[in-house]
Biopython code that builds the backbone (N, CA, C, O; Angstrom):
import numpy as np
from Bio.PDB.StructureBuilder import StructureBuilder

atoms = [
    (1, "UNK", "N", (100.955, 44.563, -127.280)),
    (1, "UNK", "CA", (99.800, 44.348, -126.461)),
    (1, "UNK", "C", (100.209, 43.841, -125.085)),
    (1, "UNK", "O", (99.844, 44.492, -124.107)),
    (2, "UNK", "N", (101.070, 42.532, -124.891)),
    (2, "UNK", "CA", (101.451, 43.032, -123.842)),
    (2, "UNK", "C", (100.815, 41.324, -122.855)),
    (2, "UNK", "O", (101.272, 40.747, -121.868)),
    (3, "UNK", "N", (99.791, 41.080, -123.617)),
    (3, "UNK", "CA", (99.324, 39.509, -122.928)),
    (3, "UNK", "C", (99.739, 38.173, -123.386)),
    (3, "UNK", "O", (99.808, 37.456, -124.384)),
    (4, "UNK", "N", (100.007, 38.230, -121.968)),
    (4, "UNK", "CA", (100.896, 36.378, -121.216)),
    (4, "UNK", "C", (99.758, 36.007, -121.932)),
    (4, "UNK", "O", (98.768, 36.724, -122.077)),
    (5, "UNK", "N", (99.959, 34.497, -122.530)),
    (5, "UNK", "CA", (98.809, 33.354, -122.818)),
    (5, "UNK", "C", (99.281, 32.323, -122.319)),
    (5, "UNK", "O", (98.598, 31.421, -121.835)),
    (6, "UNK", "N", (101.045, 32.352, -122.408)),
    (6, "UNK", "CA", (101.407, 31.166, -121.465)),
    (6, "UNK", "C", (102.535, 31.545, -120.612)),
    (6, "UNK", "O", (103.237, 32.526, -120.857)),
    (7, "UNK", "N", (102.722, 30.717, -119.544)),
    (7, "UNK", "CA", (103.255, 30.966, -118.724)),
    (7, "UNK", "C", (104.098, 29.873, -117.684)),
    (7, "UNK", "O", (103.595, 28.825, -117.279)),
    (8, "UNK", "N", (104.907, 30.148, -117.485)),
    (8, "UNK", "CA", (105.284, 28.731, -116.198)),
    (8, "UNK", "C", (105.740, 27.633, -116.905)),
    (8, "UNK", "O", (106.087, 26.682, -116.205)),
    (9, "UNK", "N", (105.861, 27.471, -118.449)),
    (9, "UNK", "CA", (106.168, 26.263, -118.948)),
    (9, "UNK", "C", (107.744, 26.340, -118.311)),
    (9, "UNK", "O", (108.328, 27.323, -117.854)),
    (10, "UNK", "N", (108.108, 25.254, -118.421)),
    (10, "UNK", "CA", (109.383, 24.282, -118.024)),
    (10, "UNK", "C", (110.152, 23.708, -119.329)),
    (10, "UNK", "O", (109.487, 23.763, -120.363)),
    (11, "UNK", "N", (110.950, 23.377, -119.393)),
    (11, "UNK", "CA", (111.141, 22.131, -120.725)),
    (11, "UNK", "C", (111.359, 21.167, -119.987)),
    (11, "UNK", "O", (111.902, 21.262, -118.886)),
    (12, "UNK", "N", (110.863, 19.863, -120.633)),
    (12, "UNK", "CA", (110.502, 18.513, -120.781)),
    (12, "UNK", "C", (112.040, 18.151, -120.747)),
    (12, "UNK", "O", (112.677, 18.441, -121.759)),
    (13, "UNK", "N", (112.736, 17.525, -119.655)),
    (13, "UNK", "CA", (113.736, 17.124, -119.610)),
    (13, "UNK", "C", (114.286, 15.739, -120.373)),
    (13, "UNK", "O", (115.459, 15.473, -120.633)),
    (14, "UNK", "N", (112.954, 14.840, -120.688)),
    (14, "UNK", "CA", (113.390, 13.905, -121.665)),
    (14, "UNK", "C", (112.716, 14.093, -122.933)),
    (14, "UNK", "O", (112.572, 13.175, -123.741)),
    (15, "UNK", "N", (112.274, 15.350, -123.124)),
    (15, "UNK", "CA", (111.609, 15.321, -124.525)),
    (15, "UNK", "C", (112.374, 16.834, -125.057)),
    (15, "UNK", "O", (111.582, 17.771, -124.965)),
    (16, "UNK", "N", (113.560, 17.178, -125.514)),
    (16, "UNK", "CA", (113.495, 18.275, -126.202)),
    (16, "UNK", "C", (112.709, 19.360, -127.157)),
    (16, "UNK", "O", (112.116, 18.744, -128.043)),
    (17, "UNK", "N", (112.568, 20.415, -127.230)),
    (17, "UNK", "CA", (111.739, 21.329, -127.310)),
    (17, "UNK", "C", (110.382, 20.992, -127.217)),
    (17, "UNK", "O", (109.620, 21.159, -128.169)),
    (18, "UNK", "N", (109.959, 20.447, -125.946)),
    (18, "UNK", "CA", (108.621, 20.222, -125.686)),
    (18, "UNK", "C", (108.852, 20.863, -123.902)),
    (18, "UNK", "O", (109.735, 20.454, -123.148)),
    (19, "UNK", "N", (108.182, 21.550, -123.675)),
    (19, "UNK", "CA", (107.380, 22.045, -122.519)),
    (19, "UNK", "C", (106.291, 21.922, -121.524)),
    (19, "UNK", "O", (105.221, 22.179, -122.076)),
    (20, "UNK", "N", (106.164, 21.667, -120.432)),
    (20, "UNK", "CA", (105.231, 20.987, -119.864)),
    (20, "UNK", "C", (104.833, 21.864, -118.333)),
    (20, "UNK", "O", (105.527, 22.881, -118.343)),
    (21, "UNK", "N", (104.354, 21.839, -117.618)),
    (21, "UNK", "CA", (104.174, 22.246, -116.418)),
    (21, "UNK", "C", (103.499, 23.855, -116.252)),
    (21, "UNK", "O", (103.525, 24.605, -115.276)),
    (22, "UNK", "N", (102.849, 24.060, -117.712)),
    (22, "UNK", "CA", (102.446, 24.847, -117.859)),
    (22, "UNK", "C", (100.859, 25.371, -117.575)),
    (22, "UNK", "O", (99.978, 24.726, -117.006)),
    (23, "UNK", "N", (100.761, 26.739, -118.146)),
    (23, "UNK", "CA", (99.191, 27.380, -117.689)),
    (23, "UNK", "C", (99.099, 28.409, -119.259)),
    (23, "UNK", "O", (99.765, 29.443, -119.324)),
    (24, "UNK", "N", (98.305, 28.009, -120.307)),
    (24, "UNK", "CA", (97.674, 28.619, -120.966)),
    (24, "UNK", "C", (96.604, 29.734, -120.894)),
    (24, "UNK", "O", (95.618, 29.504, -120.194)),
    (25, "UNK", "N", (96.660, 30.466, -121.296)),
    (25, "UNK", "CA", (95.630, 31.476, -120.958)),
    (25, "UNK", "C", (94.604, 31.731, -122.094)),
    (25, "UNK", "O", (95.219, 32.212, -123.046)),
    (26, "UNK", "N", (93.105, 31.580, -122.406)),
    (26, "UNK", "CA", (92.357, 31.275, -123.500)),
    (26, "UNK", "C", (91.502, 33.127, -123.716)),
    (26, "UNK", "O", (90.452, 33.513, -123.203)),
    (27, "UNK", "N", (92.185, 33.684, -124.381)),
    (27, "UNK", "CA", (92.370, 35.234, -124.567)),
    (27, "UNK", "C", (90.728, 35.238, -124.639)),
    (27, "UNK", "O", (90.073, 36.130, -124.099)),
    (28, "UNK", "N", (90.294, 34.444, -125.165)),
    (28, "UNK", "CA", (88.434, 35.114, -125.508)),
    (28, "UNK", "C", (87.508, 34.917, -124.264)),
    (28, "UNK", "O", (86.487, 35.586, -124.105)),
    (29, "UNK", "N", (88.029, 33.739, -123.199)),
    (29, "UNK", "CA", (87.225, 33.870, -122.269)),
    (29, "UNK", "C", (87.372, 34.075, -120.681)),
    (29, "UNK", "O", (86.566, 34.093, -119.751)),
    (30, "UNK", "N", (88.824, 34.228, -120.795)),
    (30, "UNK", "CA", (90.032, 34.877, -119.773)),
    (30, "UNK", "C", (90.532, 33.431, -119.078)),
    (30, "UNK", "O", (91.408, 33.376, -118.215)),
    (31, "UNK", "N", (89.842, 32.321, -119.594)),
    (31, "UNK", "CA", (89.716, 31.246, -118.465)),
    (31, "UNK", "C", (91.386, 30.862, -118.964)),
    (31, "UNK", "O", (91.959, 30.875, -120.053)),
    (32, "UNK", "N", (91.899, 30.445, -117.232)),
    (32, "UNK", "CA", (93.365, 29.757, -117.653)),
    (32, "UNK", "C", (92.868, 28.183, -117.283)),
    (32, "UNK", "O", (92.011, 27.748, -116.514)),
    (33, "UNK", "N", (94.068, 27.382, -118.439)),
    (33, "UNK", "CA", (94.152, 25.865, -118.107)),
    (33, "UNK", "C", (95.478, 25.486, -118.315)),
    (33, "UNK", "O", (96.183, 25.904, -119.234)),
    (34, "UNK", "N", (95.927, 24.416, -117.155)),
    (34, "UNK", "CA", (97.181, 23.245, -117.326)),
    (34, "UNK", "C", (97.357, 23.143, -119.019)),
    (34, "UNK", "O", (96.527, 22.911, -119.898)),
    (35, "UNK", "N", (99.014, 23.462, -119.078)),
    (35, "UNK", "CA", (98.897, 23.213, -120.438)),
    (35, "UNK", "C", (100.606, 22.822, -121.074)),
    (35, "UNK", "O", (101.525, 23.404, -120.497)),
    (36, "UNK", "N", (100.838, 22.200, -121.821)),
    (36, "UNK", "CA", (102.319, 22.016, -122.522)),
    (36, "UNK", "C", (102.103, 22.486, -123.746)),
    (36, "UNK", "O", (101.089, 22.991, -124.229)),
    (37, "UNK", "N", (103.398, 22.222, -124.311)),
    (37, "UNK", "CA", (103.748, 22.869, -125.658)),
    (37, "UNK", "C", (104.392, 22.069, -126.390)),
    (37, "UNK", "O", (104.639, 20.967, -125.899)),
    (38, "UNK", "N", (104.787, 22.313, -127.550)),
    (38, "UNK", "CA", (106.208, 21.241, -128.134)),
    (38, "UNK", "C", (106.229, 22.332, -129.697)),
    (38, "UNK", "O", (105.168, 22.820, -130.085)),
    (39, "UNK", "N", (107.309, 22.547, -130.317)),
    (39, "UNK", "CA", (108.211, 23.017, -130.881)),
    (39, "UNK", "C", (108.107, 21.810, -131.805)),
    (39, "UNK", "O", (108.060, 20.687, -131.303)),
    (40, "UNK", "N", (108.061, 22.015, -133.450)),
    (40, "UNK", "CA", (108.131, 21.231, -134.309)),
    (40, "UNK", "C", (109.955, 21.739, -134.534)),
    (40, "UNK", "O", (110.652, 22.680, -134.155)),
    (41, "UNK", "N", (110.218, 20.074, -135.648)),
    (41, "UNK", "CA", (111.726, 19.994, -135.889)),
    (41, "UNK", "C", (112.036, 21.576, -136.485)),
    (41, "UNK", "O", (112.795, 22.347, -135.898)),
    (42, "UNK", "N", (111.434, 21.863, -137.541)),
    (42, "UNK", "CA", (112.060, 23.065, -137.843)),
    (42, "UNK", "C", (111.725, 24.562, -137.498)),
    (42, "UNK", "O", (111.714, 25.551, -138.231)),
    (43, "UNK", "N", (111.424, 24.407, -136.003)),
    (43, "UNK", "CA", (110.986, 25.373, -135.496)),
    (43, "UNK", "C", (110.206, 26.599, -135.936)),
    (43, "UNK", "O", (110.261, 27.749, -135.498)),
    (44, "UNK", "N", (109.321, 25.980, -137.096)),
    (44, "UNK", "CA", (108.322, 26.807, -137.985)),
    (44, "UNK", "C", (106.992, 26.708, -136.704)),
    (44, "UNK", "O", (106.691, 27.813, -136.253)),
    (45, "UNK", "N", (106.366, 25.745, -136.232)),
    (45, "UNK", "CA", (105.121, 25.589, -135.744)),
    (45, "UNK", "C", (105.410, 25.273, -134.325)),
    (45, "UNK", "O", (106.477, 24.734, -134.031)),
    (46, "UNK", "N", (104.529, 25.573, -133.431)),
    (46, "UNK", "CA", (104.769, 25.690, -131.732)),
    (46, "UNK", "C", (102.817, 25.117, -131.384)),
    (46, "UNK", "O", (101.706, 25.636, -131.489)),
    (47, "UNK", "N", (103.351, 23.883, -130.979)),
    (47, "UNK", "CA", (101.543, 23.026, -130.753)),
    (47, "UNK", "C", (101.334, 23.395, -129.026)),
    (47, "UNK", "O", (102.245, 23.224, -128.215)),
    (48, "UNK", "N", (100.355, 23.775, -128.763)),
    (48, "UNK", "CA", (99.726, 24.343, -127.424)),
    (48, "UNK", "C", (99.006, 23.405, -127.197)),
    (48, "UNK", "O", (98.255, 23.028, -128.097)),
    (49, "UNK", "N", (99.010, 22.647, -125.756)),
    (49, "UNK", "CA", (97.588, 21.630, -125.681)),
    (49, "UNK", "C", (97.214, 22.263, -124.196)),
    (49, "UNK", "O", (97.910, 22.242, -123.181)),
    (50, "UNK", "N", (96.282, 22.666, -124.332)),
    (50, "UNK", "CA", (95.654, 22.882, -122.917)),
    (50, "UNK", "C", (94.354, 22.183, -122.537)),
    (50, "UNK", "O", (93.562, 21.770, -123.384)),
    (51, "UNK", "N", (94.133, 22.047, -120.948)),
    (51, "UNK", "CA", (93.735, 20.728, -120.480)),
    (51, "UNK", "C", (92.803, 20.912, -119.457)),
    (51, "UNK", "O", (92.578, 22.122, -119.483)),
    (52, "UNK", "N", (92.175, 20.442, -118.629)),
    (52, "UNK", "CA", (91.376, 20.418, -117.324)),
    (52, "UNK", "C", (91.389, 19.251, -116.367)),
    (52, "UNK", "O", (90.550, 18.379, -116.594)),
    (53, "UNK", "N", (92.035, 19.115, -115.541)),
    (53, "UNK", "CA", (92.312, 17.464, -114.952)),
    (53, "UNK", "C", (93.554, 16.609, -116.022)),
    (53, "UNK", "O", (94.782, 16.682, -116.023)),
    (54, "UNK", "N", (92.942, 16.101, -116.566)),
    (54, "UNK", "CA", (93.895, 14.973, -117.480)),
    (54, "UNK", "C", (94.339, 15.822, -118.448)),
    (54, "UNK", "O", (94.023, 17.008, -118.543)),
    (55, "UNK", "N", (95.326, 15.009, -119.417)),
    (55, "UNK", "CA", (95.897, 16.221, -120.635)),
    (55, "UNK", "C", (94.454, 16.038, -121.917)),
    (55, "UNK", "O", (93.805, 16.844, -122.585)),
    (56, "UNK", "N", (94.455, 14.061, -121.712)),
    (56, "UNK", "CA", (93.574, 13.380, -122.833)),
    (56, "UNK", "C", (92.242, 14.495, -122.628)),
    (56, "UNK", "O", (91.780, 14.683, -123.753)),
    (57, "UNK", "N", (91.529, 15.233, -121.675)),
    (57, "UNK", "CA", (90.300, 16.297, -122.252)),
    (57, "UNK", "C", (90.702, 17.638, -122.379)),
    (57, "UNK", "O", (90.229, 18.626, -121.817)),
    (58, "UNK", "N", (92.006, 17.531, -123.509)),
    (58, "UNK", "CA", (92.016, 18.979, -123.450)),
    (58, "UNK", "C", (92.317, 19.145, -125.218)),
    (58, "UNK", "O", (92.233, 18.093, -125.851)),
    (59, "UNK", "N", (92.611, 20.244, -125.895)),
    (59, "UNK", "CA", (92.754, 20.894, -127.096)),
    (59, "UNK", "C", (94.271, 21.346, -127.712)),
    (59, "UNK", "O", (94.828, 22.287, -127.147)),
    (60, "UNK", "N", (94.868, 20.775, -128.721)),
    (60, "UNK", "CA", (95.816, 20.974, -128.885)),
    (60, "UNK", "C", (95.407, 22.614, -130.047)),
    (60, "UNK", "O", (94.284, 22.757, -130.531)),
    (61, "UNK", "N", (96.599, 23.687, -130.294)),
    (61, "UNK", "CA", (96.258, 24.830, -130.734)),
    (61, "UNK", "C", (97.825, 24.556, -131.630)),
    (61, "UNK", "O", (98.794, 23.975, -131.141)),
    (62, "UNK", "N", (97.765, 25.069, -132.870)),
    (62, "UNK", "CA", (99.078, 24.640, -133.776)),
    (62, "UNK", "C", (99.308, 26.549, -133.748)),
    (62, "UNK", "O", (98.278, 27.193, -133.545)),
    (63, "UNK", "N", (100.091, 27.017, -133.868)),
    (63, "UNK", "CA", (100.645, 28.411, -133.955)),
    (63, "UNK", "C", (101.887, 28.313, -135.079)),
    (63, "UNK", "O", (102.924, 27.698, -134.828)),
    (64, "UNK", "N", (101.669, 28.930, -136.222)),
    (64, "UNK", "CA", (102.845, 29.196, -137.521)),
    (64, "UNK", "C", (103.092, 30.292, -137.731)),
    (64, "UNK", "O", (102.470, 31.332, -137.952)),
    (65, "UNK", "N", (104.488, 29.849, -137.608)),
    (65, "UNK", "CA", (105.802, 31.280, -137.641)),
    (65, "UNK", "C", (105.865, 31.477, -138.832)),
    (65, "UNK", "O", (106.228, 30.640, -139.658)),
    (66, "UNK", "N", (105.354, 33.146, -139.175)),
    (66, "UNK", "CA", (105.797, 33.175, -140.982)),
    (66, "UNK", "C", (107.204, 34.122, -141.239)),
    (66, "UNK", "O", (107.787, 34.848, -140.435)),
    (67, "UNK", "N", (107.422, 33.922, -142.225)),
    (67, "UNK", "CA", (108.712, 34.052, -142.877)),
    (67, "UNK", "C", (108.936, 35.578, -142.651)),
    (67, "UNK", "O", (110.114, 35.912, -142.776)),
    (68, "UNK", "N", (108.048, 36.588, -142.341)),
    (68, "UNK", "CA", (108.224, 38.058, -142.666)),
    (68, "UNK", "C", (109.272, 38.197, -141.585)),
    (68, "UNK", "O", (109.402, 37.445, -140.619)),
    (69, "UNK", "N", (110.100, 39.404, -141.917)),
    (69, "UNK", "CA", (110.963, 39.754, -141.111)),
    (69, "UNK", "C", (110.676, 40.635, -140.411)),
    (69, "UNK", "O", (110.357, 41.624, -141.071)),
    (70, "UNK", "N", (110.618, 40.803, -139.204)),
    (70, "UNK", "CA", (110.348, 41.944, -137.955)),
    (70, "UNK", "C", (111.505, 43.151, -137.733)),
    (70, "UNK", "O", (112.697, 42.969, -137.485)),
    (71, "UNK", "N", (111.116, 43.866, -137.822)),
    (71, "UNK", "CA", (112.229, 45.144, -137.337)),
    (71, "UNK", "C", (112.287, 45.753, -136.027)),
    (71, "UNK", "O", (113.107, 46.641, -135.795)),
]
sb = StructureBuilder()
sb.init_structure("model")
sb.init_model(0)
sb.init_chain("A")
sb.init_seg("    ")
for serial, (resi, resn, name, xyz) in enumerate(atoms, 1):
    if name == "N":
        sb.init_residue(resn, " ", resi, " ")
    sb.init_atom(name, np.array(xyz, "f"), 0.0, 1.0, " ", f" {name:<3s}", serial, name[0])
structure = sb.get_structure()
């Protein structure tokens, strides 16, 4: 398909696999918002928080990697 949802993230120089300085893109209503990321320890789950002004009014989104293998 082909659509960015995020974009511009950075990594978090004192926080490993966490990402920050980012722009989420919210696919159902095209609207983009300020947004970070962070990478759980076993790199199964990837948490999205996107925001408007502050981070505290915004929505964290959990995304899980499943086991199937891609070809």
């Amino acid at each position: 398909m082909g659509l960015e949802v995020l974009t511009g993230l950075v990594e978090d120089p004192k926080r490993p696999n966490n990402y920050i300085d980012g722009d989420i893109l919210e696919s159902k209503t095209a609207k983009t918002y300020k947004g970070k990321a962070g990478l759980s320890p076993d790199g199964k789950r990837l948490f999205m928080h996107g925001y408007v002004g502050i981070s505290a009014l915004g929505r964290t989104v959990v995304w899980t990697r499943t086991d199937s293998a891609s070809s």
